[in-house]
N, C-alpha and C positions, 0 to 999 in steps of 0.2 A: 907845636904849631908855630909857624914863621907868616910873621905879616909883609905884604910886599904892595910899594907903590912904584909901577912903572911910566914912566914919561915919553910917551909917545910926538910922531909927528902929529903935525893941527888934522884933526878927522875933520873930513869934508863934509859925511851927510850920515845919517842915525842909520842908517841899515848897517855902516862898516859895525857900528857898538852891538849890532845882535850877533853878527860875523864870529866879532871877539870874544864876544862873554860864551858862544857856542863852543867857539874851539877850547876853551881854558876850562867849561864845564867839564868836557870829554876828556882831560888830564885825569890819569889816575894821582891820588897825591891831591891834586886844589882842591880845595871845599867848596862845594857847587853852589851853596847860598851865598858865599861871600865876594863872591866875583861880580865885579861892578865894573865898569866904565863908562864915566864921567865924560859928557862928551863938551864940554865947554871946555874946559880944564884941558882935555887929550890926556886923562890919566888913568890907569888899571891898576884897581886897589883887588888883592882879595888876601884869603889865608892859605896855606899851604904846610902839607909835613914835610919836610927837608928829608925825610926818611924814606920818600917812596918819589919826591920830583925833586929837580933842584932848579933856582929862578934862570939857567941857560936853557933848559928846555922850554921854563911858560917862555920866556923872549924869542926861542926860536919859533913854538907853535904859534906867536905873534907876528914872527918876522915870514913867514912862511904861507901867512895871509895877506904881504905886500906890504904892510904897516912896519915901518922903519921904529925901532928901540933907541932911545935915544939915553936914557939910563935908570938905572933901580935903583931903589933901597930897598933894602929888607932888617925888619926887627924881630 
């Protein structure tokens, strides 16, 4: 299991954070309790198996919601 923190543009208003945490639960591969975003910050923390997603898919189902990626880490 891969931990990943993504850096988004500045989120405007708390609905975009239910948007996100919906589309990254529906990934097969993320861990559906561990999807978070942080909406002070503009950050998406969750876990994820590398075995069944890899972190260009969560950033495109992110990117694919309007919300610009601006960069990851992953551990």
């Amino acid at each position: 299991m891969k931990s990943a923190t993504i850096q988004l543009e500045t989120l405007a208003c708390p609905s975009c954070m239910q948007k996100i945490e919906a589309a990254l639960k529906g990934l097969d591969g993320a861990e559906k309790d561990s999807a978070k975003v942080l909406f002070n910050s503009s950050k998406v923390k969750l876990n994820f198996d590398e075995d069944k997603v890899s972190i260009e898919e969560i950033e495109n189902a992110i990117s694919k919601l309007g919300y610009n990626v601006i960069k990851s880490k992953v551990k």
